[in-house]
N, C-alpha and C positions, 0 to 999 in steps of 0.2 A: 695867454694862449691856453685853449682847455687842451686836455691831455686825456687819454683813455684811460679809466680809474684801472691798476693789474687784476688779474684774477686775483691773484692771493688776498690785496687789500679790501677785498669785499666777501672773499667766503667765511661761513663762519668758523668759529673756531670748533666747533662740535664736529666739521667734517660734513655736513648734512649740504642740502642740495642750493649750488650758487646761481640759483634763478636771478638773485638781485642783481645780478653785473649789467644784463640786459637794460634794466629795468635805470640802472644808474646811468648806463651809457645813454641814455632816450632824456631823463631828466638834466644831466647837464649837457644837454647838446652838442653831443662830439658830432665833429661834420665825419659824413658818410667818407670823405675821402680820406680820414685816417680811420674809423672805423673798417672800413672794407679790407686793407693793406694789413689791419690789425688780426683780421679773423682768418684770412690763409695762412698771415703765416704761423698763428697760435695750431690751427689743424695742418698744415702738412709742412713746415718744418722742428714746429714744437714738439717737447719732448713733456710736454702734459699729458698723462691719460685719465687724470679722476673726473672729470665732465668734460662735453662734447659741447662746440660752439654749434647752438640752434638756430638756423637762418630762421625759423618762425620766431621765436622771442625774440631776436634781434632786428625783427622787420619792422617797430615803432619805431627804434631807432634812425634805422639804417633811411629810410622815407621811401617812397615810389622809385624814385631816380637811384637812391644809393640800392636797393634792393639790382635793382637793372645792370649798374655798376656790377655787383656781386656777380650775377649772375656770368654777365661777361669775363668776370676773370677766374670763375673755374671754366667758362670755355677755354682760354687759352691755357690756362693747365690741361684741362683734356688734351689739346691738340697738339700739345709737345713728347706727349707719351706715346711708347710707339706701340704697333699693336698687339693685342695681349696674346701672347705663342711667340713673337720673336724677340724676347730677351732673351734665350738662351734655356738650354734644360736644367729643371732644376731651380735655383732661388729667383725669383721673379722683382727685380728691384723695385718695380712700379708698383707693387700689390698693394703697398701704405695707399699711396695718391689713389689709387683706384678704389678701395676702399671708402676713402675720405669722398669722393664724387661720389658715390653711390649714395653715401649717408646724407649728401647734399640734392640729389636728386631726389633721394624720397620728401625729405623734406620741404623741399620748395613745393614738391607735386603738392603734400597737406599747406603749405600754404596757397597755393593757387585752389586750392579747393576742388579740383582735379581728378575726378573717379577715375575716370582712363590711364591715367598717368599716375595715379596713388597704384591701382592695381600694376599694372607696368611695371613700376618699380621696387614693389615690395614682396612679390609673389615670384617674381622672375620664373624660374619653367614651371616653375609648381613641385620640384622634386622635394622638397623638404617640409614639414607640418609648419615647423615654427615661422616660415617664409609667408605660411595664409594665413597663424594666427595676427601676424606684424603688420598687414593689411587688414585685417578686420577692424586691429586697433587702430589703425590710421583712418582707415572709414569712420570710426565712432568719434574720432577725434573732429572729423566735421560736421557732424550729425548726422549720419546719414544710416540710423541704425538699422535699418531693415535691410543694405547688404552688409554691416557688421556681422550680421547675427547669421549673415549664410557663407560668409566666409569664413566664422571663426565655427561652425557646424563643417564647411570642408576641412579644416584642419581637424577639427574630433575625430571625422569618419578617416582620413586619412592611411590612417596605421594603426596599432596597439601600442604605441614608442610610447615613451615617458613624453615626449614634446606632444603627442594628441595627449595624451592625459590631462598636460597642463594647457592646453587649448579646449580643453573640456571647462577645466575651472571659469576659465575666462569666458566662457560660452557659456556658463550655468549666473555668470555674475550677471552676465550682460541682460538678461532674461529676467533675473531680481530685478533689475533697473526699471525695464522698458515693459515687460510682456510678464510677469508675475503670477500669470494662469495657465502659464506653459511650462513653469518650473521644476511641479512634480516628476510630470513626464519626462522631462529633459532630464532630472538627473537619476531617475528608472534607468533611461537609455546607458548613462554614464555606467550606472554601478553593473549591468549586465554585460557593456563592455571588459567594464577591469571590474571585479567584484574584489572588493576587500574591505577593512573595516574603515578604513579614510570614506572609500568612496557610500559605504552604508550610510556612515557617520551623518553626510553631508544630507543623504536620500531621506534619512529620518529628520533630521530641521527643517527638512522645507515641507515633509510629508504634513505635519501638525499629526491635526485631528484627523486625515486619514492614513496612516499611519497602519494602522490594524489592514487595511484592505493590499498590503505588502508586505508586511512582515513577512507571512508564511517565505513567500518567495526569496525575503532575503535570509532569510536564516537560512532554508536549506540550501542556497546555491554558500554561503558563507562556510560550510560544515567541511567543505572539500578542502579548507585550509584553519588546522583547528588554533594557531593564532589570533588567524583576522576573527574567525569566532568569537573564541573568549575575551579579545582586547573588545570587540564590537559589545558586545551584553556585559561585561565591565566597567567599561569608560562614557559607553553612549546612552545605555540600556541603563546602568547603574543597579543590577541586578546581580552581586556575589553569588548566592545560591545558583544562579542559572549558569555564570562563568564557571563554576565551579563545576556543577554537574557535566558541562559542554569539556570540560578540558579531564576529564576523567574516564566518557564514551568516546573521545574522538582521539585520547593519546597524545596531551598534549607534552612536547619534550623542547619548547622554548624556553630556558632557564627566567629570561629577565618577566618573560610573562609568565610564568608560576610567581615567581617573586610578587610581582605588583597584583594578584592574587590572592596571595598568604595575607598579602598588609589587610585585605578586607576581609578576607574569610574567616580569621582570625577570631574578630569580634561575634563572628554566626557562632562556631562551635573549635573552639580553639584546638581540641584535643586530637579532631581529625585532621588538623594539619599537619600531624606531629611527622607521620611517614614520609610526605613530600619533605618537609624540611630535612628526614634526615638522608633524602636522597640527594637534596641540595648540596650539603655535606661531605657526602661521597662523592660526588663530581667535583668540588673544588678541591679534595684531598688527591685528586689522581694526578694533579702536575703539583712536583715542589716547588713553590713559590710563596715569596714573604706574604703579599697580598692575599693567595688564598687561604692562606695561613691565618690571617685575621679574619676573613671572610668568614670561614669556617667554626672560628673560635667563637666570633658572635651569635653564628647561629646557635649552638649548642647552647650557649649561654640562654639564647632569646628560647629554644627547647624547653628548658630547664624551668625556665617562668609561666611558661605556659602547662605544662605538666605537674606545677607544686600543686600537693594538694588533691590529686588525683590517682587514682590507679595507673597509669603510664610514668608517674615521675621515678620508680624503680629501675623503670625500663629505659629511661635516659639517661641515669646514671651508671647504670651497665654499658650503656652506649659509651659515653665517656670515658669509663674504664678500657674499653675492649677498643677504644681507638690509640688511648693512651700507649698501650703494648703494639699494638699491631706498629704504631711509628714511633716507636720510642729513641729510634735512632736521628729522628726529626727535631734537633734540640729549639730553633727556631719555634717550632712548632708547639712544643711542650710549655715555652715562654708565653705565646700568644693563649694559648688554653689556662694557664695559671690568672694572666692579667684579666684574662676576662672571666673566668669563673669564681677570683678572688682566693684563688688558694695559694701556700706558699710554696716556691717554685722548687721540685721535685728532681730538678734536674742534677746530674754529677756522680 
């Protein structure tokens, strides 16, 4: 007797995705009649949630007739649920089953290949973005990218929500793919939607070599957030000097982005860094804590290295001194400045 191999004996052991079950059920020929009985009741009495049973990958299996089978018996699961408002106010028992159809009617609709009924099911009123990116993506999944590419653009234009934003992603991918001379433009439109340095980031890879004929434009809409600036002429730009200048006119008071700053400004002209570090400093000294107590202490240290040898290493030193006193009641404190500046500990 063949037998349905379990999910578990076939996922792998990394955790990563059990496409093979499908794939195994089809190669040893489980009949559609225990297969079918197998997949309702793994989705709507199972207590699995790490993958979903997909009537498209299981439709090699399952054949024309067992699909039809299927078919049939989330009808009558539909038709013993009563209808959605009269379970009572409040927790809704059906909402698993009803969920589970849903995710079975999109699906079939992409396997029937189904424009009507793809859109139907996966856009439902339209009140949500992510609801027309999930149909753009089911359209592309049949080929059909020319309305992929207008659906997942209604989900961009939608709102300003984080779900257009990541329906933009997917709408600038979809574009790399298929239409790769509409790119630029497309992710102009993106980055003057949400302007920040993600969305720069992306507007300069695809810009190439015209690149220059936007800049202007994105730098100065970028200045309104002197973050996304400096991260943008940083990380994408790969230009210290200019991070640097941008977060010194514009006021920049990001701590983590000063930091990842310092690490390249450093090598420009190390000496001028000396005053942001020791405002670094100062803000980690105004809450007691063990952490910024080490935090603190390394910077001084890392001060101290960068000042040998120069007209400012006096001036560090005094720093050192005059914080010394100011927390000398901070014994913790006094420890992590010994260990890291190498002196012997003063404390007692």
């Amino acid at each position: 007797m063949r037998t349905i191999p379990a999910a578990s004996s076939v996922l792998p052991a990394d955790g990563s995705s059990p496409a093979l079950h499908p794939t195994l059920a089809e190669a040893a020929k489980v009949p559609a009649s225990r297969l079918v009985p197998w997949m309702l009741k793994f989705q709507f009495d199972g207590k699995v949630d790490f993958f979903e049973i997909d009537p498209v990958a299981y439709a090699p299996a399952l054949g024309a007739q067992g699909v039809a089978d299927y078919r049939a018996a989330l009808d009558e699961v539909r038709a013993g649920l009563p209808p959605e408002g009269e379970t009572g106010r409040g927790h809704d028992p059906g909402a698993h089953t009803r969920f589970v159809l849903r995710y079975n009617d999109q699906r079939l609709a992409v396997l029937d290949r189904d424009v009507d009924a793809i859109i139907r099911t996966h856009s439902g009123d339209g009140r949500v973005a992510a609801w027309l990116e999930d149909t753009a993506e089911a359209l592309e999944e049949i080929g059909e990218i020319d309305l992929a590419l207008d659906w997942a653009r209604r989900a961009v234009d939608f709102d300003k929500g984080y779900q257009s934003l990541a329906a933009a992603r997917y709408w600038c991918k979809l574009l790399a793919e298929h239409r790769p001379g509409e790119l630029v433009e497309a992710r102009l439109y993106v980055f003057r939607r949400w302007p920040g340095s993600s969305t720069a980031a992306a507007l300069h890879a695809a810009a190439g070599a015209e690149w220059p004929s936007v800049e202007a434009e994105v730098m100065t809409a970028l200045r309104a957030s002197p973050e996304d600036a400096v991260t943008f002429a940083l990380t994408t730009l790969k230009d210290p000097a200019l991070a640097w200048r941008l977060a010194h006119e514009l006021g920049l008071d990001e701590a983590r982005t000063w930091v990842a700053l310092l690490d390249e400004y450093e090598r420009i002209d190390p000496v001028a860094t000396l005053p942001v570090h020791r405002r670094l400093v100062e803000a980690a000294l105004e809450k007691a804590a063990p952490q910024n107590y080490r935090v603190a202490a390394a910077r001084l240290a890392r001060m101290r290295r960068l000042a040998a040898g120069t007209q400012e290493a006096d001036g560090v030193e005094a720093l050192i001194a005059e914080l010394r006193e100011a927390h000398r009641r901070r014994t913790r404190l006094l420890q992590e400045l010994d260990k890291a500046l190498g002196r012997e500990s003063a404390v007692g």
